[in-house]
Biopython code that builds the backbone (N, CA, C, O; Angstrom):
import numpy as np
from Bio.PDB.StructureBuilder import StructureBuilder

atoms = [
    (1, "UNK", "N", (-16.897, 30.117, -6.216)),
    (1, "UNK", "CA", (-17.340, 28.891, -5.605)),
    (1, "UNK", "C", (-17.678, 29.151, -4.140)),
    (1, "UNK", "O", (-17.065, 29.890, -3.370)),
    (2, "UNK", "N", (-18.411, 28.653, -3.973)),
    (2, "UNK", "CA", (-19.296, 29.087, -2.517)),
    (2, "UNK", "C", (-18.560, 28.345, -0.985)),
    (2, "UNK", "O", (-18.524, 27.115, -1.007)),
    (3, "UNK", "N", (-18.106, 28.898, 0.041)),
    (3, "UNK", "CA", (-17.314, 28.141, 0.701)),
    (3, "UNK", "C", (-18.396, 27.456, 1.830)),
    (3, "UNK", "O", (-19.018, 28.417, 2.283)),
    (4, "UNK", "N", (-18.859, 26.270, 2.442)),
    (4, "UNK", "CA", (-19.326, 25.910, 4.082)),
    (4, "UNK", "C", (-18.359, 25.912, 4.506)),
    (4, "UNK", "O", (-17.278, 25.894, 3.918)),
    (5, "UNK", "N", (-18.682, 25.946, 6.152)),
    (5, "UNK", "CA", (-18.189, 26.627, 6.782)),
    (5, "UNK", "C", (-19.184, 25.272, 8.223)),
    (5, "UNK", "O", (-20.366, 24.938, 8.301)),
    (6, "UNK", "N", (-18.063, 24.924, 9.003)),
    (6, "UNK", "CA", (-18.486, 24.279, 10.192)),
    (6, "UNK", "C", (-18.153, 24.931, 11.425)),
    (6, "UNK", "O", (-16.994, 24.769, 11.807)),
    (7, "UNK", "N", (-18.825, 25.550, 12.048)),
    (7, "UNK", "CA", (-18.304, 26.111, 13.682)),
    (7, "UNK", "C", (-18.882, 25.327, 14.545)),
    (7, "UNK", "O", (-20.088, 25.121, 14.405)),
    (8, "UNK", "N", (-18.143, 24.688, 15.668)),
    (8, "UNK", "CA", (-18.201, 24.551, 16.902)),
    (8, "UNK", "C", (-17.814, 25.330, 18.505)),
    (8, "UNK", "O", (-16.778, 25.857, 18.910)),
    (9, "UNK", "N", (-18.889, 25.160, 19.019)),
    (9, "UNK", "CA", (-18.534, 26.218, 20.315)),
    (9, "UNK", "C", (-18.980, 25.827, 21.182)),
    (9, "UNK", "O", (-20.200, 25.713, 21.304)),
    (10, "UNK", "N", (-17.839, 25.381, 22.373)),
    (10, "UNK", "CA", (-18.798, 24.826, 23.990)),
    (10, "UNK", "C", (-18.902, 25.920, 24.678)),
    (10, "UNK", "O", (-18.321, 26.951, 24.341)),
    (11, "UNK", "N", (-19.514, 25.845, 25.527)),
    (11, "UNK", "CA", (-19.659, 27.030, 26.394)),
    (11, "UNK", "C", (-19.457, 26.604, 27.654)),
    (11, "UNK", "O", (-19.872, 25.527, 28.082)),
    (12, "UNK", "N", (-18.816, 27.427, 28.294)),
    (12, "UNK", "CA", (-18.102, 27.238, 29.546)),
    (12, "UNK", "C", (-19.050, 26.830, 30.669)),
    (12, "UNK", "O", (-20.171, 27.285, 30.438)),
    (13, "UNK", "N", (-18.993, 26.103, 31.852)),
    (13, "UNK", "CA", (-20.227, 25.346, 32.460)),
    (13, "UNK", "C", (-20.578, 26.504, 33.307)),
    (13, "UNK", "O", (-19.762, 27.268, 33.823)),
    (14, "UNK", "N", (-21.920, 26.568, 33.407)),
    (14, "UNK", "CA", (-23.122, 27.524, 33.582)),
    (14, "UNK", "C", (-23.214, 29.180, 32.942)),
    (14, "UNK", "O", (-23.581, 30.216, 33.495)),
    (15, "UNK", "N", (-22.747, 28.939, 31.639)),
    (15, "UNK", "CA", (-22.889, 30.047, 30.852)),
    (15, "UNK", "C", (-23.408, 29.768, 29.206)),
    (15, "UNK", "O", (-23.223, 30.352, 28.138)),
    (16, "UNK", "N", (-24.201, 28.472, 29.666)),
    (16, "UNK", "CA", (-24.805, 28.502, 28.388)),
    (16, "UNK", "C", (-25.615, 28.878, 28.266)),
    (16, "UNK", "O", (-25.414, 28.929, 27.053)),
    (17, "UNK", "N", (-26.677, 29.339, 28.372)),
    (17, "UNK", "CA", (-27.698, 30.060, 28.336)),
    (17, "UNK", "C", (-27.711, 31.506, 27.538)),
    (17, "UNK", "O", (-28.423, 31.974, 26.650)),
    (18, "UNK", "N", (-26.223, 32.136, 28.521)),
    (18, "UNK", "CA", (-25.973, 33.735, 27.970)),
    (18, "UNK", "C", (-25.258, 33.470, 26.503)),
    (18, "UNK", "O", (-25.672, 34.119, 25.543)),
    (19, "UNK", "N", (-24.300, 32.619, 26.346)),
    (19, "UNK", "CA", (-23.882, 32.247, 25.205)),
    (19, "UNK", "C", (-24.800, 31.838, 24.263)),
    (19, "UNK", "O", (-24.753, 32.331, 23.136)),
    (20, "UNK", "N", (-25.789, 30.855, 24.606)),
    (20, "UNK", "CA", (-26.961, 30.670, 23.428)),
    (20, "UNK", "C", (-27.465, 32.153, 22.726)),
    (20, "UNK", "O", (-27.679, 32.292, 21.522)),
    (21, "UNK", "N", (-27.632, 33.429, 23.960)),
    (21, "UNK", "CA", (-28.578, 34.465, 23.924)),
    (21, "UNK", "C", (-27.403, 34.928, 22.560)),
    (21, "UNK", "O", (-27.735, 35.020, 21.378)),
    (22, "UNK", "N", (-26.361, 35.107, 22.971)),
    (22, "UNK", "CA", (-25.099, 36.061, 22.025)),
    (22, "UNK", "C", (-25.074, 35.256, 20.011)),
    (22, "UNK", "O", (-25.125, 35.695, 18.862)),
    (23, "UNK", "N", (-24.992, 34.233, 20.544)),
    (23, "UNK", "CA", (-25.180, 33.220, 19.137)),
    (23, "UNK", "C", (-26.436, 33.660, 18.520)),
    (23, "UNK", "O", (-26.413, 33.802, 17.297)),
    (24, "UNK", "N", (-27.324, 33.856, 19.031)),
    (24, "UNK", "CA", (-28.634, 33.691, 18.207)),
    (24, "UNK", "C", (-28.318, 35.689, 17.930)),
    (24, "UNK", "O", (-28.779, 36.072, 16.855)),
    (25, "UNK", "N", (-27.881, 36.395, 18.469)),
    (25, "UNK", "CA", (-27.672, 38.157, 17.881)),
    (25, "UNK", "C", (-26.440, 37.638, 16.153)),
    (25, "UNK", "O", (-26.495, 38.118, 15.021)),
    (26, "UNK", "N", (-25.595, 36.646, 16.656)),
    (26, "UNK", "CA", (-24.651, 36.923, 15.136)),
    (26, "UNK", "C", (-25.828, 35.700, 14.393)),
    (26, "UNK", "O", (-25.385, 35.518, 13.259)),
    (27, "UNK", "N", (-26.422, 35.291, 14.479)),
    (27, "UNK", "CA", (-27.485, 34.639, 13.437)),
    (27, "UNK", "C", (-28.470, 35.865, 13.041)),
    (27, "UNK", "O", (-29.158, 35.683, 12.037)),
    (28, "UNK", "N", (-28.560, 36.694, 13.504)),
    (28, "UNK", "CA", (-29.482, 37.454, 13.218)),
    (28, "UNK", "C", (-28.457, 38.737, 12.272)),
    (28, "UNK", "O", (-29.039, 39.273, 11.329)),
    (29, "UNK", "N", (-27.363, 39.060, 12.488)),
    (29, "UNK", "CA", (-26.407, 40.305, 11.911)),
    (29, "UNK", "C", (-26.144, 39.075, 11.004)),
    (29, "UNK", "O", (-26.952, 39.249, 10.091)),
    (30, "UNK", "N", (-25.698, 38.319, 10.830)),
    (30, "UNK", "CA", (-25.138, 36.986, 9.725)),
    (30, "UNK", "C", (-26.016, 37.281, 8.638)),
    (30, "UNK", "O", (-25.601, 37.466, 7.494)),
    (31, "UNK", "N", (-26.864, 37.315, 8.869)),
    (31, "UNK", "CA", (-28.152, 37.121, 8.182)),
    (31, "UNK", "C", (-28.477, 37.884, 6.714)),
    (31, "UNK", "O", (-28.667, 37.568, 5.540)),
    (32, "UNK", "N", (-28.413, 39.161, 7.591)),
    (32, "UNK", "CA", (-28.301, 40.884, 6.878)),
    (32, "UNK", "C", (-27.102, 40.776, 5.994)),
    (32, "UNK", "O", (-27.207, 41.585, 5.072)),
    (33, "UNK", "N", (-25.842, 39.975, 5.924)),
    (33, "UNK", "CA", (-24.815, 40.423, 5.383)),
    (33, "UNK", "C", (-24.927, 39.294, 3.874)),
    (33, "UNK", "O", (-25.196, 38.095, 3.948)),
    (34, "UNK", "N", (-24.674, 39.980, 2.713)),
    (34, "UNK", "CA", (-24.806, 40.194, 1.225)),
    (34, "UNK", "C", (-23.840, 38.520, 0.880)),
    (34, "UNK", "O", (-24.156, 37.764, -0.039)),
    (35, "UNK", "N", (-23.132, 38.360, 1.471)),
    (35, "UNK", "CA", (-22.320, 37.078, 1.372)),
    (35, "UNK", "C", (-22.794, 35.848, 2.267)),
    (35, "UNK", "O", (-22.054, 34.876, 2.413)),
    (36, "UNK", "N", (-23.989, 35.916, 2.831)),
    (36, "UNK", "CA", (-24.180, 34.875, 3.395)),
    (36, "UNK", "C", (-25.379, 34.042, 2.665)),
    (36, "UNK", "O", (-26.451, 34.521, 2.296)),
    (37, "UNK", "N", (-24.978, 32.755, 2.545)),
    (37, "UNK", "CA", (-25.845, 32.072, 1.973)),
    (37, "UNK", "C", (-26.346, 31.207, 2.926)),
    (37, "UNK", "O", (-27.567, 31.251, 2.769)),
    (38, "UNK", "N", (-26.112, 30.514, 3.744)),
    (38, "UNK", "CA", (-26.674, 29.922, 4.997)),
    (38, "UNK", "C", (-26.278, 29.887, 6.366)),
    (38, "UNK", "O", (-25.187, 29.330, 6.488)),
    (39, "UNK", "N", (-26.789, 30.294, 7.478)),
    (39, "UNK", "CA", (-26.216, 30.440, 8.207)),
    (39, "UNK", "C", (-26.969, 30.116, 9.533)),
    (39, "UNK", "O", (-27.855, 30.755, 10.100)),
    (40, "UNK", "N", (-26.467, 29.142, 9.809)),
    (40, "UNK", "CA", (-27.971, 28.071, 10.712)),
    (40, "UNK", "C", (-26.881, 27.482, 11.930)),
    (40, "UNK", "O", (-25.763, 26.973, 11.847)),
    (41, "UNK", "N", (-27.811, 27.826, 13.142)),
    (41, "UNK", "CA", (-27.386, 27.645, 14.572)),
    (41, "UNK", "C", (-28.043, 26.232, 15.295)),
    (41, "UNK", "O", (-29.242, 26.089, 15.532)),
    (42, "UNK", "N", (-27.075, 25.323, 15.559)),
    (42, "UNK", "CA", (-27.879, 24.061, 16.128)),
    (42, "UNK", "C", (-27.147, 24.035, 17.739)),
    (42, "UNK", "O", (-26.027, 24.446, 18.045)),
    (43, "UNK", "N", (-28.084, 23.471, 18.533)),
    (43, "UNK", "CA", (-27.524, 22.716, 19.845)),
    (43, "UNK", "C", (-27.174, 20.840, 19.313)),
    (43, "UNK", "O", (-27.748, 20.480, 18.285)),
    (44, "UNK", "N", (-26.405, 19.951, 19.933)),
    (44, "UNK", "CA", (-25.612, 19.174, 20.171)),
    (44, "UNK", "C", (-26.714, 18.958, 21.032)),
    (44, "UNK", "O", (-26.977, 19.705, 21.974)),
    (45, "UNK", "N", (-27.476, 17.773, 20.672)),
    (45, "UNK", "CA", (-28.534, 16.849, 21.377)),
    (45, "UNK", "C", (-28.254, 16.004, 22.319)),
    (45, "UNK", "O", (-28.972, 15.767, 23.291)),
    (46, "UNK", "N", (-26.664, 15.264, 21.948)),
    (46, "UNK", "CA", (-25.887, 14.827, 23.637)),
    (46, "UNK", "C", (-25.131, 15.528, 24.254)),
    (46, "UNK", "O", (-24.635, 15.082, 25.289)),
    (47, "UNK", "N", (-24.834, 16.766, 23.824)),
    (47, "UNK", "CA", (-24.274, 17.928, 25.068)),
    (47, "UNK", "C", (-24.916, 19.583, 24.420)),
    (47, "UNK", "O", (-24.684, 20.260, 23.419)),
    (48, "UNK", "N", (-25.977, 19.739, 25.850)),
    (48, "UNK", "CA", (-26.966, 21.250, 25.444)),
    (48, "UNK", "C", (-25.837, 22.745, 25.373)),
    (48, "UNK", "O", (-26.192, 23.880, 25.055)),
    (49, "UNK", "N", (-24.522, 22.331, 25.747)),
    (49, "UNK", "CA", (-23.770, 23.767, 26.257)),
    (49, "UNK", "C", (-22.629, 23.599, 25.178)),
    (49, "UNK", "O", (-21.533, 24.161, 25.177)),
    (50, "UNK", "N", (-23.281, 22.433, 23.989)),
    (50, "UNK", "CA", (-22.696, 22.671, 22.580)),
    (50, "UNK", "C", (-23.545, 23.178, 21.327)),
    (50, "UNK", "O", (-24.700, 22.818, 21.097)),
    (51, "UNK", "N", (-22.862, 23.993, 20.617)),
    (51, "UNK", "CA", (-23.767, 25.051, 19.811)),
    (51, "UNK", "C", (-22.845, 24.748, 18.241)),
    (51, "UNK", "O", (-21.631, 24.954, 18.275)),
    (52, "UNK", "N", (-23.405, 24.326, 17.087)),
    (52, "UNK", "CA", (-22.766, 23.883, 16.377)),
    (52, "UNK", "C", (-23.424, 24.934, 15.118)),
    (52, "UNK", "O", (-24.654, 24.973, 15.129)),
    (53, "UNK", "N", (-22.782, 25.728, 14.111)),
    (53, "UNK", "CA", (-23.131, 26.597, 13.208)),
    (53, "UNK", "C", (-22.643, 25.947, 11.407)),
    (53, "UNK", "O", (-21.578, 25.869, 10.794)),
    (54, "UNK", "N", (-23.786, 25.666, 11.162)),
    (54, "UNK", "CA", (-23.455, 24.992, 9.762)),
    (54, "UNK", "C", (-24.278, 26.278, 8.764)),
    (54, "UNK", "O", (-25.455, 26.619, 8.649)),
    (55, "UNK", "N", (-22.399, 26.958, 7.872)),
    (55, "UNK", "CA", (-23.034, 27.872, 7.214)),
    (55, "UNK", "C", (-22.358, 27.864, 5.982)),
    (55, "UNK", "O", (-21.475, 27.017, 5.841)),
    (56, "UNK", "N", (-22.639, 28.768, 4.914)),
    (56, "UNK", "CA", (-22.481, 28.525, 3.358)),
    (56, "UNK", "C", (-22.493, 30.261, 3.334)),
    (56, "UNK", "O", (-23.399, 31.041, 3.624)),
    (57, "UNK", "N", (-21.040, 30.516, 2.844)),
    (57, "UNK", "CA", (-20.633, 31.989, 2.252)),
    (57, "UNK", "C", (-20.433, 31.864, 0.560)),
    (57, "UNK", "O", (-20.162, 30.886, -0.136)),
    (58, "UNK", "N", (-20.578, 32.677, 0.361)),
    (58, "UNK", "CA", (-21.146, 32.745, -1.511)),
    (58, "UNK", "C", (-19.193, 32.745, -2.368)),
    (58, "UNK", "O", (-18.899, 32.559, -3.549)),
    (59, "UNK", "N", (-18.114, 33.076, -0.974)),
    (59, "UNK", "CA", (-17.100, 33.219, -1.574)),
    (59, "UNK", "C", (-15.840, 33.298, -0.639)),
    (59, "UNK", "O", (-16.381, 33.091, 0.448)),
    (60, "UNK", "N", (-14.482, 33.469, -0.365)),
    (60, "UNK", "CA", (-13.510, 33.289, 0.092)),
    (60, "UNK", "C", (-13.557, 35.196, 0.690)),
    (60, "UNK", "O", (-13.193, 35.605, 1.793)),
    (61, "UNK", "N", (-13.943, 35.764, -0.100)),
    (61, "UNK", "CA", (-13.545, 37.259, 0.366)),
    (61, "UNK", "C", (-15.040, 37.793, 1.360)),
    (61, "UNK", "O", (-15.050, 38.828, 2.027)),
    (62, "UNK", "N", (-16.189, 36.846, 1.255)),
    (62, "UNK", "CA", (-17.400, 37.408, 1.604)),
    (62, "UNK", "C", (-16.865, 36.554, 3.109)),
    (62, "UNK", "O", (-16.724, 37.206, 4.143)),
    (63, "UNK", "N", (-16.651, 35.340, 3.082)),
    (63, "UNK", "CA", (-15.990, 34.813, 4.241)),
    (63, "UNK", "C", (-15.605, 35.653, 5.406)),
    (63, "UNK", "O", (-16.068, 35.919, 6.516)),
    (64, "UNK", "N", (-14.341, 36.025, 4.537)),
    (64, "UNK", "CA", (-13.518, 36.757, 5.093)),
    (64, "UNK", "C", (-13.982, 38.694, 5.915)),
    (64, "UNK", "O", (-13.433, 39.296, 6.838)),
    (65, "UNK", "N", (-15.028, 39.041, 5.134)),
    (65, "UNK", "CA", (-15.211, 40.377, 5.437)),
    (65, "UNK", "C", (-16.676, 39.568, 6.578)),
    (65, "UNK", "O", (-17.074, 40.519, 7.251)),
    (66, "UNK", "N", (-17.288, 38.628, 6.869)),
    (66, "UNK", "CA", (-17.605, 38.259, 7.889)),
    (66, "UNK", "C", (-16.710, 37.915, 9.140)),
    (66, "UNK", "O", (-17.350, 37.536, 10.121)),
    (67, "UNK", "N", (-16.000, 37.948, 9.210)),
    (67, "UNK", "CA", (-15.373, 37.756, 10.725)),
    (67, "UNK", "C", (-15.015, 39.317, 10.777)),
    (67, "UNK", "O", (-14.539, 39.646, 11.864)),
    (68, "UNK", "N", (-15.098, 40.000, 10.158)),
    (68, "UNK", "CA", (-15.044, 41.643, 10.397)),
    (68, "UNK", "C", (-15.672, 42.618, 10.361)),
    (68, "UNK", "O", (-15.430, 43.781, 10.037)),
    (69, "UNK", "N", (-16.909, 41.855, 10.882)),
    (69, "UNK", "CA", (-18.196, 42.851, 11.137)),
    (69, "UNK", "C", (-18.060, 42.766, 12.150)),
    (69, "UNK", "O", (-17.400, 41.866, 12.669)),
    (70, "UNK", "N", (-18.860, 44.021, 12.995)),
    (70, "UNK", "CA", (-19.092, 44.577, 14.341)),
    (70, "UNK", "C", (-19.612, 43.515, 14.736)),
    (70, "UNK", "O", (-19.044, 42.964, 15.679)),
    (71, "UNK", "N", (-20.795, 42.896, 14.191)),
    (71, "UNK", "CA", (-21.390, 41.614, 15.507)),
    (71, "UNK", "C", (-20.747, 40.272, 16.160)),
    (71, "UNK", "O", (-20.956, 39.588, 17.162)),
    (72, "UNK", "N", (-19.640, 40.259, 14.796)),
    (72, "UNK", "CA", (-18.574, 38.926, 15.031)),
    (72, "UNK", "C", (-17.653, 39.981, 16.208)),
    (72, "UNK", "O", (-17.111, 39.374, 17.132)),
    (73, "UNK", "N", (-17.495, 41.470, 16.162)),
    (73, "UNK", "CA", (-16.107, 41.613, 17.208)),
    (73, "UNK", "C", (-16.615, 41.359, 18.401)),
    (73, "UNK", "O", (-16.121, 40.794, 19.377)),
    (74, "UNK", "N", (-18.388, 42.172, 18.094)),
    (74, "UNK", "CA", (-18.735, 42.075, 19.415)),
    (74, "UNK", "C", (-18.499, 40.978, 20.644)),
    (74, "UNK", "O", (-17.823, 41.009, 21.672)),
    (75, "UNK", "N", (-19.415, 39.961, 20.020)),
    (75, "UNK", "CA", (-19.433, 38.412, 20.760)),
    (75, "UNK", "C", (-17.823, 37.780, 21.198)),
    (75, "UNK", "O", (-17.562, 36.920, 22.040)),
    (76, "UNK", "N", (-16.741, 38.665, 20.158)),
    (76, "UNK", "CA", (-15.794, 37.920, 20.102)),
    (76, "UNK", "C", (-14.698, 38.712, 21.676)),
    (76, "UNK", "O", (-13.632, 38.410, 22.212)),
    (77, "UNK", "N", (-15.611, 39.659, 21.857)),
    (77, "UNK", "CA", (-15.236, 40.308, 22.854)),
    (77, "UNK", "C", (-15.672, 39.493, 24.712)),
    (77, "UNK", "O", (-15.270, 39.599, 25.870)),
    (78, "UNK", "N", (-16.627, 38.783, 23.994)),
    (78, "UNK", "CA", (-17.024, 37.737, 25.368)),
    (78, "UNK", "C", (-16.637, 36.378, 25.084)),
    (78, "UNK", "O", (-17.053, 35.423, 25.740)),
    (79, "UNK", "N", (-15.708, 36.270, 23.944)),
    (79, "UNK", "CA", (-14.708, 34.494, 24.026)),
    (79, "UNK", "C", (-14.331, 34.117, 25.100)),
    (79, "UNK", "O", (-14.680, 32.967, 25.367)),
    (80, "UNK", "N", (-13.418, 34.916, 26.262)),
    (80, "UNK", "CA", (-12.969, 34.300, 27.468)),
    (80, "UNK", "C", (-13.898, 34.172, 28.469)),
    (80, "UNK", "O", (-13.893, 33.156, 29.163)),
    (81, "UNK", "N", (-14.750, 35.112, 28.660)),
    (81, "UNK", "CA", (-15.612, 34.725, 29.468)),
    (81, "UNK", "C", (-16.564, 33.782, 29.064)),
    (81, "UNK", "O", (-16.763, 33.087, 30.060)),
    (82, "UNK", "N", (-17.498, 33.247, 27.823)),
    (82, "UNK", "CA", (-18.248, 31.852, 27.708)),
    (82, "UNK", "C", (-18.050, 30.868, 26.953)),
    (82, "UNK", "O", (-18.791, 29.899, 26.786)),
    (83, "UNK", "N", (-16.714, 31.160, 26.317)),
    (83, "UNK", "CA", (-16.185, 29.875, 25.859)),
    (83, "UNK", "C", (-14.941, 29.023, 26.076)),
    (83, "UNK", "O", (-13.826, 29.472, 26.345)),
    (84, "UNK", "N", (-15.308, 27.561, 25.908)),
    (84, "UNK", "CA", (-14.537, 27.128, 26.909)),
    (84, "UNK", "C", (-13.638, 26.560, 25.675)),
    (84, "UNK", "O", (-12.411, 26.619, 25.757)),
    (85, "UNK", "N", (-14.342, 25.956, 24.420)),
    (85, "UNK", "CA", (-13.536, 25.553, 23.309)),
    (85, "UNK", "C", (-14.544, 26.286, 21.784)),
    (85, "UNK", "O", (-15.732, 26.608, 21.789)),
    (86, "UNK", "N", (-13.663, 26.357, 20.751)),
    (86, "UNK", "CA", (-14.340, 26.917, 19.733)),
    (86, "UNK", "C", (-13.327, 26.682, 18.498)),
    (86, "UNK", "O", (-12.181, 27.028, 18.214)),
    (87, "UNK", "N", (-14.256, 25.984, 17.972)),
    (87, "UNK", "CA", (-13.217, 25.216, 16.373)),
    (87, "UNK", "C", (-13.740, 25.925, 14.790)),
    (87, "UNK", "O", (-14.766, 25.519, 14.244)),
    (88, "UNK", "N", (-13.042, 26.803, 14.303)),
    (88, "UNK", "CA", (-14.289, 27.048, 12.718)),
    (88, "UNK", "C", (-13.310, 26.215, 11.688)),
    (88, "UNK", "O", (-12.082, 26.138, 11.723)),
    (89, "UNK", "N", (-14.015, 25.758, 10.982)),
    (89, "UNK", "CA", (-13.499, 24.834, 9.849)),
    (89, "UNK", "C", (-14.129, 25.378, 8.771)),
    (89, "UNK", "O", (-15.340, 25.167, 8.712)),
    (90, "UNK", "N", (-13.460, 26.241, 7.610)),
    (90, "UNK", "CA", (-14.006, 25.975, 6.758)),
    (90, "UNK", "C", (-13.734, 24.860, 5.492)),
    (90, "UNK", "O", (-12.530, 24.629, 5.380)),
    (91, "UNK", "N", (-14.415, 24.263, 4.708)),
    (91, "UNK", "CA", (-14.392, 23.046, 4.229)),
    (91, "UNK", "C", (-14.187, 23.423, 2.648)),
    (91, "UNK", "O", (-14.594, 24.424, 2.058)),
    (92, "UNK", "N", (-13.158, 21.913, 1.960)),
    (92, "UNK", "CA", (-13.458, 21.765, 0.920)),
    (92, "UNK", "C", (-14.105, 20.578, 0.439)),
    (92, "UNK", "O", (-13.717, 19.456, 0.765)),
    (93, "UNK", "N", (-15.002, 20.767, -0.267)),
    (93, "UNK", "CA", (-15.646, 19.111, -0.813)),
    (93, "UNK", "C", (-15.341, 18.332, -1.323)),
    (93, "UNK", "O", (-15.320, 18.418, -2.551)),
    (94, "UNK", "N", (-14.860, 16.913, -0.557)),
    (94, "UNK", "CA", (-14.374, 15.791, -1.615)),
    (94, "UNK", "C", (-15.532, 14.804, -1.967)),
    (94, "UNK", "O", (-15.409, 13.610, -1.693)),
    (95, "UNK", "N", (-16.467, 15.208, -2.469)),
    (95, "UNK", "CA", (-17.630, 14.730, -2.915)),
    (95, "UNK", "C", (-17.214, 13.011, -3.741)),
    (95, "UNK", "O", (-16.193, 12.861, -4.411)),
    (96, "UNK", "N", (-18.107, 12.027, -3.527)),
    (96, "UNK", "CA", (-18.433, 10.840, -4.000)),
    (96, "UNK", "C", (-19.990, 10.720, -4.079)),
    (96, "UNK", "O", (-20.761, 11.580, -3.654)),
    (97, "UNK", "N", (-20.297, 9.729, -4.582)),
    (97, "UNK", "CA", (-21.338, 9.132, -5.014)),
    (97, "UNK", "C", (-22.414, 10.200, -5.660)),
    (97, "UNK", "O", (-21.941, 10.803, -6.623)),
    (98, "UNK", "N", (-23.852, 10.575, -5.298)),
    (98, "UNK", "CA", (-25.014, 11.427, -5.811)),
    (98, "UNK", "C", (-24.554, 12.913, -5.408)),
    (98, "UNK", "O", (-24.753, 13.426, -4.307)),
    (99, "UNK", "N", (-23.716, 13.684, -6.812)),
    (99, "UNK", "CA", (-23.609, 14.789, -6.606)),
    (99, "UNK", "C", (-24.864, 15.792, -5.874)),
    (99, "UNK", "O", (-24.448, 16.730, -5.193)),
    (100, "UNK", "N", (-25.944, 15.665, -5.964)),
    (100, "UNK", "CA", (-26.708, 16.366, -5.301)),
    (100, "UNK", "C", (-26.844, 16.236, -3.738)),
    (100, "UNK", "O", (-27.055, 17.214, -3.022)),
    (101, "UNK", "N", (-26.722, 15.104, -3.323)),
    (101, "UNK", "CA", (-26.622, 14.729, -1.744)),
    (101, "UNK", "C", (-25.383, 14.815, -0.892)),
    (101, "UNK", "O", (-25.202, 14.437, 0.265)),
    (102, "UNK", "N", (-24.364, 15.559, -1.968)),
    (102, "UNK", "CA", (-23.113, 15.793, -1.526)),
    (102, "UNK", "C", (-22.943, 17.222, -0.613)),
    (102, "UNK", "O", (-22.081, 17.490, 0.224)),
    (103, "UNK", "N", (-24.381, 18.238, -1.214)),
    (103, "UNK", "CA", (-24.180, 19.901, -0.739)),
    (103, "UNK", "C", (-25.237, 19.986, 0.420)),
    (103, "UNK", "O", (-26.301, 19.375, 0.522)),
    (104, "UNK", "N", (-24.745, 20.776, 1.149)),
    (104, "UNK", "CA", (-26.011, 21.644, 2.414)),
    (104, "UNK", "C", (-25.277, 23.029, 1.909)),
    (104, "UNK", "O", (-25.630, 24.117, 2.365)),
]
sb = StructureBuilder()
sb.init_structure("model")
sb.init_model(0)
sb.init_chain("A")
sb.init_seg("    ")
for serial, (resi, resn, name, xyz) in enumerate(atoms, 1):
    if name == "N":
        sb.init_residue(resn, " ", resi, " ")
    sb.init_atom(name, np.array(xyz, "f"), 0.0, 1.0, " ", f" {name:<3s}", serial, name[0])
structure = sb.get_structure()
């Protein structure tokens, strides 16, 4: 069963920019990796130095061997310096009404 996956990430004030630059390198290594089924980078339209990642892994172990690739240590190596908060949720579905309008 395929897991989403919600990340949130502010970026610390006047380092959004370099933080946008680092986000858009693990969208691009995300990408390449065999367990990813979606993996899509948004800005937060009432705050620009919020970066919100709505993604879909094919499984619990493909999940998991993503936060342990080189491009996740990399970035994860500049957490203190451009982030100021950072939440990952991954989700289970308590789906109602039109099963089809229930999935991203």
């Amino acid at each position: 069963m395929s897991i989403p996956v919600v990340a949130i990430i502010k970026a610390k004030p006047g380092k959004e920019a370099e933080l946008e630059r680092i986000l858009h390198g693990l969208v691009e290594g995300s990408h390449k990796e065999p367990g990813c089924v979606t993996y899509a980078l948004h800005r937060a339209q009432n705050e620009p130095g919020t970066f919100v990642f709505v993604e879909k892994w094919k499984g619990a172990a493909e999940l998991g061997a993503h936060f342990q690739t080189p491009h996740i240590a990399a970035a994860m190596q500049r957490k203190e310096a451009l982030i100021a908060q950072m939440d990952v949720y991954p989700l289970d579905l308590i789906g109602r009404g039109v099963p089809e309008k229930n999935t991203f």
